[in-house]
N, C-alpha and C positions, 0 to 999 in steps of 0.2 A: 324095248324102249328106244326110242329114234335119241339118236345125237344132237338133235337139235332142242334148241330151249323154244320154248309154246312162246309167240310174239304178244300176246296178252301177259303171260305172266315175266315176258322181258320189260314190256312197256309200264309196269305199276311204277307209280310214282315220276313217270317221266314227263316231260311238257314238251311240245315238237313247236318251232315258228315258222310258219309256210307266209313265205310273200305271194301276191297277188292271189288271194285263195278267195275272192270275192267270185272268178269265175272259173270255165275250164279246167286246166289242168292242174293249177293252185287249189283251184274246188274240190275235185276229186282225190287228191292229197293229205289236205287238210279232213275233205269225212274217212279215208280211207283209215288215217291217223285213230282219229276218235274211234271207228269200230274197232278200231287194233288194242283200246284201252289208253290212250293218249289225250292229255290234255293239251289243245292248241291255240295256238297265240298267231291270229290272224294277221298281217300286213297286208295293206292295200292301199289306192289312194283316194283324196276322200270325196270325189265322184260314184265310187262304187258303196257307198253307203250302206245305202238299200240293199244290196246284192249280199253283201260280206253279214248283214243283221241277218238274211235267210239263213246263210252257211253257219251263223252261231247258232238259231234256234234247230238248224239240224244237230250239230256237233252237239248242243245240251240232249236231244230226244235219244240219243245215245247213251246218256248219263254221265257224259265229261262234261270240262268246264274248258272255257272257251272265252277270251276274250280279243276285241279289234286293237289294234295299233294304224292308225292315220299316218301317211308320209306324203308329202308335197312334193313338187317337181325343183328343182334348182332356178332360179331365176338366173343367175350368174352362167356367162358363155363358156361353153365348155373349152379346155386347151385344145389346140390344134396341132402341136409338136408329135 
């Protein structure tokens, strides 16, 4: 029997939150998550729309759940010290 605990049967009941998982390497994160048995809570900004609804109807054909979180940019100038 391997000393290691099965990553499916570590991740039951867990939720993972991947920023920018609308593309790239947040993308592949975020499904790698879900086939590991993880439910993921998407961050992106809301330009990526479109992009981060494809990554939930993948993460659901999975059979996890998955939902978006929208963040905006800062209006306010960043400090310079």
């Amino acid at each position: 029997m391997s000393k290691f605990a099965s990553p499916v049967k570590a991740a039951l009941n867990r939720t993972a939150f991947v920023t920018g998982a609308g593309q790239g390497i947040g993308r592949a994160i975020a499904c790698r998550l879900a086939r590991d048995g993880y439910d993921v809570s998407i961050a992106d900004i809301p330009p990526a729309k479109e992009k981060v609804e494809a990554v939930i109807k993948e993460i659901e054909s999975y059979g996890r759940k998955a939902i978006a979180v929208y963040a905006g940019e800062c209006s306010e100038p960043r400090p310079t010290h």
